[in-house]
C-alpha positions, 0 to 999 in steps of 0.5 A: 803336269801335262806338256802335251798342251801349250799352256803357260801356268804361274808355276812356270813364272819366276816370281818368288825373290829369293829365285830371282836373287839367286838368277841374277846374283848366280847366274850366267848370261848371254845375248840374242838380240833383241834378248838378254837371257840370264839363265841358272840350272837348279836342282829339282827341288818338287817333283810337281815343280816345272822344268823351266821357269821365266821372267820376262823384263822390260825397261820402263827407260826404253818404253815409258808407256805401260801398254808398250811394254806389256805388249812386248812382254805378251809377245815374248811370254807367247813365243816362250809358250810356244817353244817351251817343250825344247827348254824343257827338254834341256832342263831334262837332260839334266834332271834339273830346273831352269830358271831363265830371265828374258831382257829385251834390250832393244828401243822399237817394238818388235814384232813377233817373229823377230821375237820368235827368232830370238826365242829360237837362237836362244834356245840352241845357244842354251842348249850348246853352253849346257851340254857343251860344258862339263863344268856347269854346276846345279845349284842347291 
C-alpha cells in the first residue's frame, strides 16, 4: 500500500464481525470529546493488511435522521483521513495492527475542526497509553 497519498480504502474500514466482536469485547477505551474510542492492538496477520483500521459509529438515539449522522461520520471519516500517517506510525512502532472504533457522543453537529481536534487529542492519548505502558498485550 502506498501512504504516500491520503486515500481511504475498505481495507482500512473495520467491517468483518469477528473484528468488531473482538474490539469491543477486548478492547480498551478512552474519551476525547466529542469521541469515544475503543481501540486493540492486533497482530499482523497479511503483510498487504493496513496498519490501522476504523469504524465509525453514531447513534440513531442522538440524530434520528439519517443524512445527519452520515454527515458526522463523513466528517470523522475525513479527519481520520487526513491524520492517519500518525495512527499508522503508533501501529508501527509496535509491528502490529490497529483497530480503532470512533463513537461520537455528543447531541449537536459539529463542525470539522472541533472533530479535527479530537481526532488529534486522540491520537496523542493512544500514542501515550501505547508507549507508555509495557504491559499492553497483541492479541492473536
Amino acid at each position: 500500500m502506498d501512504t504516500s497519498h491520503n486515500t481511504f480504502s475498505k481495507n482500512e474500514r473495520l467491517y468483518l464481525n469477528r473484528d468488531i466482536q473482538t474490539l469491543f469485547a477486548q478492547g480498551k477505551s478512552f474519551i476525547a470529546y466529542p469521541l469515544r474510542i475503543v481501540y486493540v492492538m492486533r497482530e499482523k496477520a497479511i503483510a498487504d493488511s493496513p496498519a490501522t483500521s476504523i469504524l465509525v459509529s453514531v447513534s440513531k438515539k442522538k440524530f434520528k435522521r439519517a443524512v445527519k449522522r452520515n454527515r458526522v461520520k463523513r466528517l470523522i471519516r475525513e479527519a481520520f483521513r487526513l491524520n492517519k500517517k500518525q495512527f499508522n506510525a503508533i501501529a508501527a512502532a509496535k509491528d502490529a495492527q490497529l483497530h480503532i472504533a470512533f463513537i461520537y457522543l455528543k447531541n449537536e453537529l459539529p463542525d470539522y475542526s472541533e472533530i479535527e481536534k479530537a481526532i488529534l487529542k486522540a491520537q496523542v492519548t493512544l500514542s501515550e497509553k501505547l508507549n507508555g505502558r509495557t504491559d499492553e498485550k497483541v492479541i492473536d
